[in-house]
N, C-alpha and C positions, 0 to 999 in steps of 0.2 A: 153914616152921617148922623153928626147928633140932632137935638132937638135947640134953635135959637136960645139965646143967655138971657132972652129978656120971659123967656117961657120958664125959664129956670129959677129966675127970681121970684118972678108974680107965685109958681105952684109954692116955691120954701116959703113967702112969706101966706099967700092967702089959702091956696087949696091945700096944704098939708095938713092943718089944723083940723081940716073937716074929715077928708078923707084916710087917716089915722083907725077913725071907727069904723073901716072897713075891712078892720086889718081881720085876719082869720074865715072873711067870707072869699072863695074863688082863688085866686094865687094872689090877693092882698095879705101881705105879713107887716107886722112892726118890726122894725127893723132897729134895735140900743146900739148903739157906740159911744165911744171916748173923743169928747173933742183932742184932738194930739198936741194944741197948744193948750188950750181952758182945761183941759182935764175934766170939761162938765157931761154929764152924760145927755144925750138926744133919743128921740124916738121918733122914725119916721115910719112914715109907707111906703113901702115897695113891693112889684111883684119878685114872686120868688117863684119857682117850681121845681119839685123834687124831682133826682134822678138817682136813682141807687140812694146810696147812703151821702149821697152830694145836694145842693140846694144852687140851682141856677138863675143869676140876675144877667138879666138883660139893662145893658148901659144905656138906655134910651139917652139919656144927655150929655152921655160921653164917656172914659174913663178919668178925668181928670174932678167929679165930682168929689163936694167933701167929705161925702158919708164914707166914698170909697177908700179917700185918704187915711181916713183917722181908719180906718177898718183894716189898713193895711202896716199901718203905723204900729196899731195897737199887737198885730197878728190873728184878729179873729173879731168876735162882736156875736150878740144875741138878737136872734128872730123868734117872735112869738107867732105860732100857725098852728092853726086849729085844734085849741087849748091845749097847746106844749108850751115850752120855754127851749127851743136848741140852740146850746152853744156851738159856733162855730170854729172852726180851725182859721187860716191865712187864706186870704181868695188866692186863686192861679188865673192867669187870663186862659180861654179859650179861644178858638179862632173860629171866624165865624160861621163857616160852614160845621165845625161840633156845637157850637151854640145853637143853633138855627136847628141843628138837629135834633135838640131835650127841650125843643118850646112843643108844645100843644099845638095842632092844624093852625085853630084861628090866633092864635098868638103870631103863630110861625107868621101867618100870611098879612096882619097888620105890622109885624116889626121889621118883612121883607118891605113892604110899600114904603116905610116912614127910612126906609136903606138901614135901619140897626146895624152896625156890626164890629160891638163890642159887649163881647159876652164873660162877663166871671163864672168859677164853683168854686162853691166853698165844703170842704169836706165836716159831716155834722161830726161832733166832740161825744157829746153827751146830749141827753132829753130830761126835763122834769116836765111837770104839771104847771100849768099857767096857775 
């Protein structure tokens, strides 16, 4: 179950802007993409969390968001975590019990309550220095 559309709006327009400077403390990453029409680039927050050489989001608002689209459009996108820069490969969707299984306890147990269950990985490319 996702998160309501009207939560989805208020966090793009108000809470991103703040929340952005959280990127690289806990599973906060910045997250760059291509818009797939504008061609402009964004930069948000999300959580990420590493698995192997994979980087797993949790769809908390669904898979039909647009950071996913352009990310999938594009076949890949950059996450800045804990001063790296990793390029990404193409997300693959996971199904929710392997998703549910690469989250952390307390992740796991807040994104079972909120019903999550749409999970991507994205396989990392390469790494530089933030």
């Amino acid at each position: 179950m996702a998160f309501p559309r009207a939560v989805t709006r208020f966090n793009k327009a108000v809470l991103n802007k703040g929340m952005i400077h959280l990127a690289g403390h806990g599973p906060f990453v910045e997250l760059e993409h291509v818009g797939r029409r504008s061609g402009r680039t964004y930069r948000i927050p999300v959580n990420a969390f590493r698995h192997g050489d994979e980087l797993t989001f949790a769809l908390t608002y669904g898979p039909d968001v647009d950071w996913l689209r352009n990310v999938r459009a594009a076949q890949g996108c950059r996450v800045r975590m804990h001063g790296e820069w990793l390029t990404l490969a193409a997300p693959r969707d996971l199904t929710t019990e392997e998703g549910m299984a690469r989250m952390p306890g307390l992740a796991r147990t807040v994104l079972g309550v909120a019903r999550v269950d749409h999970f991507v990985a994205m396989p990392v490319r390469q790494t530089a220095p933030a």
